[in-house]
VOVEX-149808 format. One record per residue (C-alpha): residue number from 1; x, y, z. Coordinates in steps of 0.25 Angstrom, whole numbers, plus 2048, in hexadecimal, padded with zeros to 3 digits. Each point is the difference from the previous one (the first is absolute). Layout:
BEGIN
<rec n="NUM" u="X" v="Y" w="Z"/>
...
This chain:
BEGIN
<rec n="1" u="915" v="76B" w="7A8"/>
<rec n="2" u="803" v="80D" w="806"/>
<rec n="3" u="7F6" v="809" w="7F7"/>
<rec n="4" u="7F5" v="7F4" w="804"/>
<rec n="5" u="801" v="802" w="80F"/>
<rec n="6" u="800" v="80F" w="800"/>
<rec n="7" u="7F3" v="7FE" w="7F5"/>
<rec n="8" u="7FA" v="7F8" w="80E"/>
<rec n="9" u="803" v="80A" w="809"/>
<rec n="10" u="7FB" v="80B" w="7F9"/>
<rec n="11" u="7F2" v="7F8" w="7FD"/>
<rec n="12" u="800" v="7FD" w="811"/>
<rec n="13" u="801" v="80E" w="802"/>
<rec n="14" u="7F6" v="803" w="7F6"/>
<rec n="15" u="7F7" v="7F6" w="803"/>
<rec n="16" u="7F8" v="805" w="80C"/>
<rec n="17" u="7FF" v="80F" w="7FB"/>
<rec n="18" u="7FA" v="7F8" w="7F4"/>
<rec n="19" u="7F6" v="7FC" w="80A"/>
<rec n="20" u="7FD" v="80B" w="808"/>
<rec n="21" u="7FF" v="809" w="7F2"/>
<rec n="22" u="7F6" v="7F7" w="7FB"/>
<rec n="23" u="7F9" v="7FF" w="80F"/>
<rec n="24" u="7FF" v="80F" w="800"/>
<rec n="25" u="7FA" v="801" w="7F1"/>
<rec n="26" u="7F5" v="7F4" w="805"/>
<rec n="27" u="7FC" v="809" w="80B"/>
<rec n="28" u="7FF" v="80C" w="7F6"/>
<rec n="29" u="7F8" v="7FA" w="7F9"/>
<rec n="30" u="7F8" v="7FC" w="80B"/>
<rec n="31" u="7FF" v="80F" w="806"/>
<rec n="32" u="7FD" v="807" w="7F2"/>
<rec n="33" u="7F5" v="7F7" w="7FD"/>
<rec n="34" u="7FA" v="803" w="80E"/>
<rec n="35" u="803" v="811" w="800"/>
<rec n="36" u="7FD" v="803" w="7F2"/>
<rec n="37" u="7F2" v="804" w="803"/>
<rec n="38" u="806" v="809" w="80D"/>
<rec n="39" u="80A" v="809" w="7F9"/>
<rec n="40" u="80A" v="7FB" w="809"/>
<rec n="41" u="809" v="7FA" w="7F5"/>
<rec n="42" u="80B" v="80A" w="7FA"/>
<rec n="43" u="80B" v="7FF" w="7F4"/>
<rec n="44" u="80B" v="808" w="7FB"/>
<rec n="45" u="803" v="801" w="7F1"/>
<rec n="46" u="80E" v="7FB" w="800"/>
<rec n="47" u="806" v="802" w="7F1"/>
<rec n="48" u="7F2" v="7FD" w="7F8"/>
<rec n="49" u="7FB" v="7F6" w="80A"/>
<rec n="50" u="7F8" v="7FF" w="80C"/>
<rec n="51" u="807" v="7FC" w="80A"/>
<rec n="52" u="7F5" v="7F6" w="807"/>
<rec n="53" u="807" v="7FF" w="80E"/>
<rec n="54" u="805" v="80E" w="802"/>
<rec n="55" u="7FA" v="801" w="80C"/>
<rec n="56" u="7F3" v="7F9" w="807"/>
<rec n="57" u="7F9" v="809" w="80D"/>
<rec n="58" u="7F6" v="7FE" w="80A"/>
<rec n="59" u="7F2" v="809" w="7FA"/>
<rec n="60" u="7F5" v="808" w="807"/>
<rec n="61" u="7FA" v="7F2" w="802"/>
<rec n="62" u="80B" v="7FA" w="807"/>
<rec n="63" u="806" v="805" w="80D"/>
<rec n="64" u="7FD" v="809" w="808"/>
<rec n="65" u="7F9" v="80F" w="7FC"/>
<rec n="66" u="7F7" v="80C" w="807"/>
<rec n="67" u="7F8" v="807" w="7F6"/>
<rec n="68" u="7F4" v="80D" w="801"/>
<rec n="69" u="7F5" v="805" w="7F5"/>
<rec n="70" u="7F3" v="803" w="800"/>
<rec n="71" u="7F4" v="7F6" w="7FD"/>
<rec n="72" u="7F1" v="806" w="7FC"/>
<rec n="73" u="7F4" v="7F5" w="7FF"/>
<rec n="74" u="7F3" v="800" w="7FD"/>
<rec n="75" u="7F2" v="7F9" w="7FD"/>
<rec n="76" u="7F4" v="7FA" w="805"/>
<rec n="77" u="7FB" v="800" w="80D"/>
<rec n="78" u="7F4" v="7FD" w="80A"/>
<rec n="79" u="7FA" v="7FB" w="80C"/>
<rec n="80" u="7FE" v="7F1" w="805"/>
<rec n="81" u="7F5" v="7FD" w="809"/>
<rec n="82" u="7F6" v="7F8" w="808"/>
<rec n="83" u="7F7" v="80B" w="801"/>
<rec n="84" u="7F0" v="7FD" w="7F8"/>
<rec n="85" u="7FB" v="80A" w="7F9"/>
<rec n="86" u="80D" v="805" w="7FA"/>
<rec n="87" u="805" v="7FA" w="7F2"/>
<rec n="88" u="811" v="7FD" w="7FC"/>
<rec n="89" u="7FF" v="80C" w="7F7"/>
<rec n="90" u="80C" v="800" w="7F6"/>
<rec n="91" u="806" v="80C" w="7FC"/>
<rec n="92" u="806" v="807" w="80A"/>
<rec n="93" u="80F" v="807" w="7FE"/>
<rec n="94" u="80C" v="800" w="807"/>
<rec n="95" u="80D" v="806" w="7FF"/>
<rec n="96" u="80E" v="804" w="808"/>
<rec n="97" u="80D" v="802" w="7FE"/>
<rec n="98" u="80C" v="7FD" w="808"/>
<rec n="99" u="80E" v="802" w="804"/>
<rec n="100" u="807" v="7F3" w="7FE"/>
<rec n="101" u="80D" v="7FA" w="807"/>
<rec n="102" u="804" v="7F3" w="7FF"/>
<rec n="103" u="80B" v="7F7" w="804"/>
<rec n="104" u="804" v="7F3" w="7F5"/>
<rec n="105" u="80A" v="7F5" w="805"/>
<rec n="106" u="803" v="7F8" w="7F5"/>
<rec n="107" u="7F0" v="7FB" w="7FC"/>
<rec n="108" u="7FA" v="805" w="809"/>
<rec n="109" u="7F6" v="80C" w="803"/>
<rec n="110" u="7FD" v="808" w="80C"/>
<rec n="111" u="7F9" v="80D" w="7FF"/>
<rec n="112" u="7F9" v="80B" w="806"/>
<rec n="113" u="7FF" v="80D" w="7FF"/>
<rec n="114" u="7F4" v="80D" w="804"/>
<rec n="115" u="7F5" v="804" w="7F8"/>
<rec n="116" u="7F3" v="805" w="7FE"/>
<rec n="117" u="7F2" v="7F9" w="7F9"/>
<rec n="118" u="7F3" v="805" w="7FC"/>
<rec n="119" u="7F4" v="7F7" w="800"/>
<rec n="120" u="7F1" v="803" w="7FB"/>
<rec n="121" u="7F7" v="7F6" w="800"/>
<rec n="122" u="7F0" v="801" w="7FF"/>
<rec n="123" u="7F6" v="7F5" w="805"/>
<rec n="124" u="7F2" v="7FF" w="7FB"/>
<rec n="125" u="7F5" v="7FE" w="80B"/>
<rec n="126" u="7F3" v="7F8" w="7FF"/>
<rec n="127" u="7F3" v="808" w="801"/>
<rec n="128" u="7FB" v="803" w="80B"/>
<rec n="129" u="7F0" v="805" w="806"/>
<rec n="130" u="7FF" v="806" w="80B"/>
<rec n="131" u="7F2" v="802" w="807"/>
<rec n="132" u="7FA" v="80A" w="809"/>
<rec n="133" u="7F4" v="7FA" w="806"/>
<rec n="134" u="7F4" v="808" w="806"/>
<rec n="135" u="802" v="80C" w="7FA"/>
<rec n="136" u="7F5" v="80D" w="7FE"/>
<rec n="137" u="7FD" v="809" w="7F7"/>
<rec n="138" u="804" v="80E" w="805"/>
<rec n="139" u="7FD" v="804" w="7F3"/>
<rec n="140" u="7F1" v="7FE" w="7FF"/>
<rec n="141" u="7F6" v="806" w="80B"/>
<rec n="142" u="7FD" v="7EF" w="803"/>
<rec n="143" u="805" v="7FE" w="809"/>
<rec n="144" u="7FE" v="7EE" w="802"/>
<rec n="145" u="806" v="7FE" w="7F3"/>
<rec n="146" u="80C" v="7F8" w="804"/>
<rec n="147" u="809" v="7FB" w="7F6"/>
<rec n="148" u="80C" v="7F8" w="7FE"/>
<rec n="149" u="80C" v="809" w="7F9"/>
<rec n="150" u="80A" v="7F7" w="7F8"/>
<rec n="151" u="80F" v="802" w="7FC"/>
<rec n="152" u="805" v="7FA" w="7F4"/>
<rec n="153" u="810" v="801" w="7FE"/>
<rec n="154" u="804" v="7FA" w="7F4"/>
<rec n="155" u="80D" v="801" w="7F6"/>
<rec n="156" u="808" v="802" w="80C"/>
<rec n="157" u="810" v="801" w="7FE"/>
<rec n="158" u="80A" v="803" w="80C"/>
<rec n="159" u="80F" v="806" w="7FD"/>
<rec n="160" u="80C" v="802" w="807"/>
<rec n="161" u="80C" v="808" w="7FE"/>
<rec n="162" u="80D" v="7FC" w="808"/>
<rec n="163" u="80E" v="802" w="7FF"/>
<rec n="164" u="809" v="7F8" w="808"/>
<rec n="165" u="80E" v="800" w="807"/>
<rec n="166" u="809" v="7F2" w="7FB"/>
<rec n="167" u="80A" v="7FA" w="804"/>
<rec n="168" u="804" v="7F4" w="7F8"/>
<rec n="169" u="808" v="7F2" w="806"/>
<rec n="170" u="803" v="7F7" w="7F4"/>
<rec n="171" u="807" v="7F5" w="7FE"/>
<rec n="172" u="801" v="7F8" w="7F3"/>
<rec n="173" u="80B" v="7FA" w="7F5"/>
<rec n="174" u="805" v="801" w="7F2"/>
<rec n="175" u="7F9" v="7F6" w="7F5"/>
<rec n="176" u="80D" v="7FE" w="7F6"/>
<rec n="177" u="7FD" v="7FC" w="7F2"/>
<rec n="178" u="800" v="7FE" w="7F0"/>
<rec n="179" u="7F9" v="80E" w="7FF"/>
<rec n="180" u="804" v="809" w="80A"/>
<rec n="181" u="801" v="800" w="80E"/>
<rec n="182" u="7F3" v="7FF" w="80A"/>
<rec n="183" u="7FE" v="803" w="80E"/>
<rec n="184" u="7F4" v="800" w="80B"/>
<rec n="185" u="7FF" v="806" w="80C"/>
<rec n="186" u="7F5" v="7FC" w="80C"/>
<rec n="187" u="7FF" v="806" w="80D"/>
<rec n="188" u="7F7" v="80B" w="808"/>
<rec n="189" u="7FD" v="80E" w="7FD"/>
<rec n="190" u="7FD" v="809" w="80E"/>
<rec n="191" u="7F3" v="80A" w="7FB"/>
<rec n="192" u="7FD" v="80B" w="807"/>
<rec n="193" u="7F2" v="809" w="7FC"/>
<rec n="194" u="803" v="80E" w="805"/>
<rec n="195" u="7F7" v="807" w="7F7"/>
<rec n="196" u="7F3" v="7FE" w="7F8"/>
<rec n="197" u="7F0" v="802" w="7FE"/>
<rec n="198" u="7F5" v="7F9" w="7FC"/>
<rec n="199" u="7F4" v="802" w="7F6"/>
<rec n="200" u="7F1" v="7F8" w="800"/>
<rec n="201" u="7FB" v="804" w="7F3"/>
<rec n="202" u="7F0" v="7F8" w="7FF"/>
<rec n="203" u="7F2" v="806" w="7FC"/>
<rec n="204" u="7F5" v="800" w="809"/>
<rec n="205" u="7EF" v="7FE" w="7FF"/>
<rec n="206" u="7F7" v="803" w="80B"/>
<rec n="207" u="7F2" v="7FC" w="7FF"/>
<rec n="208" u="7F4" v="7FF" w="80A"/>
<rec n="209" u="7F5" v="7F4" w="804"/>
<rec n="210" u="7F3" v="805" w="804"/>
<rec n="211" u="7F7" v="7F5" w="808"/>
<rec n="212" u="7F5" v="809" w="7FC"/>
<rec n="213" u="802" v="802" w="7F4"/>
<rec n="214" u="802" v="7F5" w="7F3"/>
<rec n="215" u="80D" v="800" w="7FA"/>
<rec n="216" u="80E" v="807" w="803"/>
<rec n="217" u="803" v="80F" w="7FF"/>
<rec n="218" u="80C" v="804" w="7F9"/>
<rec n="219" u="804" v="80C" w="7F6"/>
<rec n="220" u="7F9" v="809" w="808"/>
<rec n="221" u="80C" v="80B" w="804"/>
<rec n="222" u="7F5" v="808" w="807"/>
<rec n="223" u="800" v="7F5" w="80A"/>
<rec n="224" u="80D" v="7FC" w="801"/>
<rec n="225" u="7FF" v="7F2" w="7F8"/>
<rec n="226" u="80B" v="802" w="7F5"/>
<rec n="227" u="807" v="7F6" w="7F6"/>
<rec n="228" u="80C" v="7FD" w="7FB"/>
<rec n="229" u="809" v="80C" w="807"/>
<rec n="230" u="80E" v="800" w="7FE"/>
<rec n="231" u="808" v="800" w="80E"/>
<rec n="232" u="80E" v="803" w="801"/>
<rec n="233" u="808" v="801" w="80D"/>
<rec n="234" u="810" v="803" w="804"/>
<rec n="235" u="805" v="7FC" w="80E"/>
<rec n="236" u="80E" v="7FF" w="806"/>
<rec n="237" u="80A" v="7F4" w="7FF"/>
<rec n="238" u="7FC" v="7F2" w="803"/>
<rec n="239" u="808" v="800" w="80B"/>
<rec n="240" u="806" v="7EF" w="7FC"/>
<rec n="241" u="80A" v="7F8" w="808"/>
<rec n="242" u="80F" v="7FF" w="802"/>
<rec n="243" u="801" v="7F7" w="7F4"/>
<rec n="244" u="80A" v="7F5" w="7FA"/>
<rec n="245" u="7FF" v="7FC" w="7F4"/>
<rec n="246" u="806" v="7F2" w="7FA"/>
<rec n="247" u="809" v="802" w="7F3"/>
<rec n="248" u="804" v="7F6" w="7F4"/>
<rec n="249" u="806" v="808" w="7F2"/>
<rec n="250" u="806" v="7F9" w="7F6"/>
<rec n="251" u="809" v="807" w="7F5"/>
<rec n="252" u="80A" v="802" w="7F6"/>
<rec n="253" u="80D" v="808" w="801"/>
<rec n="254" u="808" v="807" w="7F4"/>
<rec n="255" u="80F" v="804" w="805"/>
<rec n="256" u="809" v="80C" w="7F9"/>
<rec n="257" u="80B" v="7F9" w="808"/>
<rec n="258" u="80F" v="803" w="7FD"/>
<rec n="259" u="80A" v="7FA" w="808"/>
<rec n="260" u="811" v="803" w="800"/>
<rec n="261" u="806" v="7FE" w="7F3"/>
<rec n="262" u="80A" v="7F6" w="804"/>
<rec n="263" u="802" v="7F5" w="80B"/>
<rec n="264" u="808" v="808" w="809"/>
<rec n="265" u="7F8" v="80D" w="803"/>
<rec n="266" u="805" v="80C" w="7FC"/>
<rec n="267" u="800" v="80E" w="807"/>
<rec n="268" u="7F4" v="808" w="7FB"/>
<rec n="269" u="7FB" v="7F5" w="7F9"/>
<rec n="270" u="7F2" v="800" w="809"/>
<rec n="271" u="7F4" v="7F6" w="7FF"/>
<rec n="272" u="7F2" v="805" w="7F9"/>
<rec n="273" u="7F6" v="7FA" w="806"/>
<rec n="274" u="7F3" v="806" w="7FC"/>
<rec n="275" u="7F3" v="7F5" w="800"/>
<rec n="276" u="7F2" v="801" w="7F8"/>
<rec n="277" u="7F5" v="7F8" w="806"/>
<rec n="278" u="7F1" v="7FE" w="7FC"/>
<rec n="279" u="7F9" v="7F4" w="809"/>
<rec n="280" u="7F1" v="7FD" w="804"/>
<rec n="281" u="7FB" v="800" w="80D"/>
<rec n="282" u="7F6" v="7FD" w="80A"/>
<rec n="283" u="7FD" v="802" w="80F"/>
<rec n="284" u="7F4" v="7FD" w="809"/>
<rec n="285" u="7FF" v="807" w="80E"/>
<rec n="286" u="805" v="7F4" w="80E"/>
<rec n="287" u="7F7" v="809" w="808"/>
<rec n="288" u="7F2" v="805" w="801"/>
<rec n="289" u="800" v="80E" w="7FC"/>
<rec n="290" u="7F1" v="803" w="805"/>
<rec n="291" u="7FE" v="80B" w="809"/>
<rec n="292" u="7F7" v="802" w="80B"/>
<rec n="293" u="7F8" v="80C" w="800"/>
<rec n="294" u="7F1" v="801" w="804"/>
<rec n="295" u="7FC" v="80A" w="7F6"/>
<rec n="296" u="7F1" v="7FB" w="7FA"/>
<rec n="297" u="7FE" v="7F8" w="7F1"/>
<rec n="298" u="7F6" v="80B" w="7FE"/>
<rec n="299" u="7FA" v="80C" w="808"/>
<rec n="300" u="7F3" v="806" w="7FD"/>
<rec n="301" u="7FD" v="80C" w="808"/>
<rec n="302" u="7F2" v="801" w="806"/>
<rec n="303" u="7FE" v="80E" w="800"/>
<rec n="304" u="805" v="7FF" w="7F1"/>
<rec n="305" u="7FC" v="7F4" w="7FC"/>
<rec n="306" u="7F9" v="803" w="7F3"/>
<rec n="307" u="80D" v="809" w="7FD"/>
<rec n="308" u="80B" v="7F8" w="7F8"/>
<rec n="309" u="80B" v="80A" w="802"/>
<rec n="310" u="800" v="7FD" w="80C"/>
<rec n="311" u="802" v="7F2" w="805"/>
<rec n="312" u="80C" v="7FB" w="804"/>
<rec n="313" u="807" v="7F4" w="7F9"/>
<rec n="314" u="80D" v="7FB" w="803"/>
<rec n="315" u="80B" v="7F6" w="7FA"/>
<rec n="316" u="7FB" v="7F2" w="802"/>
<rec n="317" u="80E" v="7FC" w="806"/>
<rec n="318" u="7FE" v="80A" w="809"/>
<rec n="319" u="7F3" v="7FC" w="808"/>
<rec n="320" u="7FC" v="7F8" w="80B"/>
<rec n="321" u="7FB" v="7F5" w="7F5"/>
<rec n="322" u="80F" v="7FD" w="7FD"/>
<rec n="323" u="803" v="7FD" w="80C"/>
<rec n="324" u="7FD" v="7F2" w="800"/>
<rec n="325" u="808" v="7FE" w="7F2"/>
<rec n="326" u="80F" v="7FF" w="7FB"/>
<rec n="327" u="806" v="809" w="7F6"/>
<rec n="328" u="80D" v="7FE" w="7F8"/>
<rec n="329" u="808" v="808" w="7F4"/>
<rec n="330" u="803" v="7FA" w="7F4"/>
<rec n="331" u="809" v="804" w="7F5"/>
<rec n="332" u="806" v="7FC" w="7F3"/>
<rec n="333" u="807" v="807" w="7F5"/>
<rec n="334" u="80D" v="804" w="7FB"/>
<rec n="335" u="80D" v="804" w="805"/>
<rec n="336" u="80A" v="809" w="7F8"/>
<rec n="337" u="80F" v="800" w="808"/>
<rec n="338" u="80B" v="806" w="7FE"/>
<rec n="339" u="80E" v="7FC" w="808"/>
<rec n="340" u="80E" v="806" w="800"/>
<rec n="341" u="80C" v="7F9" w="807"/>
<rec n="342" u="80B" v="804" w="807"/>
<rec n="343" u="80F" v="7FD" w="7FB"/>
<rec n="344" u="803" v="7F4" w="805"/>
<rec n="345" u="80E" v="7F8" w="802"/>
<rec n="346" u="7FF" v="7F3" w="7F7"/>
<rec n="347" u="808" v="7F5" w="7FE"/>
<rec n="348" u="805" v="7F9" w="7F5"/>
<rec n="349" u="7FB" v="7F0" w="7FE"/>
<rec n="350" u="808" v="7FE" w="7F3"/>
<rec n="351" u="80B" v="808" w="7FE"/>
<rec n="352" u="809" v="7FD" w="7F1"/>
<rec n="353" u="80A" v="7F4" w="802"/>
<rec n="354" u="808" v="805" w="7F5"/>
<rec n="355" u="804" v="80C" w="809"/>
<rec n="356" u="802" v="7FA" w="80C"/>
């Protein structure tokens, strides 16, 4: 009778460790199934075996961390705009690269950071035909013969060149799940332009109506009526707006994460936190980026008038015709980052119940 009552004390003793063993394997379970895909579960061989609840930390997803690197993007670019006359022309690039810091509290992302971006863009132009009406011909000893001279600009393209000062305000939040981990970030990046020119590249025909004569002069180099001349003309920067550009990227991140090797840290036993990422992006400008100048669409010296070299052409953003018109950036591409972490204090979530 003695020997029963000690077996029942011994089992109500044992009885509610017996529960809270088995409570803390369910929530092992539980926190391996959700960390696997983060690194952030660790075991110990303990003779032969893994000893699956050695020790169970927080990861570079959970918590709080400060991390710096670098980020380079590049991709497509070009103008939006209301203006007639000037096509959407693809094919534009753009590029940058940035100093990144970024503050993570537990999912979440908040970053920033400086940086600089290049942006060239081209935008073909309609054609054009420009008349000067009630000319003479100084060439010829008639002196009556009046005559309209006509401009024709065709295969017009406009460049610019800019490189811009950034500064990046994101804010965004991991996507956890079967096949990695994901993340995206939205916000505004301030641009800058503080450098740049412009190129109009187009061809050029210049012909001649006589009243009194039948038909149209051209070909006639003597006389100033040329065809098809290729023109070419470099200015200075087009001088565009404080900018602010909206921004959405969406990406994936590859970890080389190695956290302390037991529950309880140990001196010298430092975090790695070094991050891979590869995302997508897009941003539009907030703002109208046209600038007001006054310069001219075309200029036609009269006392060279029949001279190509000589007439004055200027970006289409740049002229008095564009001031009646929005202008926005828009980019898209890629982005390439690359983060490194700062050793941070973690804590442990499961720590092993047969050591405690």
């Amino acid at each position: 009778m003695r020997k029963l009552q000690y077996i029942l004390l011994i089992m109500c003793f044992l009885c509610p460790h017996m529960l809270w063993a088995q409570r803390r394997f369910m929530t092992a379970e539980r926190w391996e199934y959700r960390l696997q895909q983060v690194s952030g579960f660790s075991g110990k061989q303990v003779n032969g075996k893994t000893d699956a609840f050695w020790g169970l930390h927080t990861t570079q997803y959970t918590g709080s961390h400060h991390l710096i690197g670098v980020s380079a993007e590049g991709g497509w670019s070009a103008f939006l705009h209301n203006m007639p006359g000037v096509s959407f022309t693809p094919g534009g690039a753009t590029g940058g690269i940035h100093f990144v810091y970024e503050y993570q509290f537990s999912g979440i992302i908040f970053q920033t950071g400086l940086g600089a971006g290049y942006q060239h863009v081209y935008s073909d132009i309609a054609d054009t035909v420009i008349y000067h009406e009630h000319m003479r011909d100084t060439w010829s000893t008639i002196n009556d013969a009046e005559f309209t001279l006509r401009h024709q600009f065709y295969d017009r393209h406009d460049f610019t060149r800019q490189i811009y000062g950034q500064l990046p305000l994101y804010i965004g939040h991991y996507i956890s799940g079967n096949s990695g981990v994901g993340y995206f970030l939205v916000g505004a990046k301030f641009n800058y332009a503080f450098w740049g020119n412009t190129t109009q590249k187009l061809r050029g025909t210049t012909t001649g109506l006589y009243e009194k004569y039948i038909g149209v002069w051209e070909q006639m180099d003597n006389n100033g009526f040329r065809q098809d001349v290729p023109i070419e003309r470099h200015g200075k920067q087009l001088q565009l707006k404080f900018d602010i550009l909206a921004h959405f990227e969406l990406g994936y991140e590859h970890t080389t994460y190695r956290g302390p090797l037991n529950y309880r840290k140990r001196k010298g036993a430092a975090n790695k936190d070094l991050r891979f990422r590869i995302s997508g992006y897009a941003e539009c400008s907030i703002l109208d980026i046209c600038p007001k100048t006054n310069n001219d669409f075309y200029g036609t010296p009269m006392e060279t008038i029949y001279d190509f070299p000589t007439y004055r052409m200027e970006h289409v953003f740049s002229t008095t015709d564009a001031k009646a018109y929005w202008l926005r950036n828009l980019n898209a591409g890629l982005r390439f980052t690359v983060l490194f972490g700062f050793e941070n204090e973690e804590k442990c979530i499961l720590c092993n119940p047969w050591r405690h």
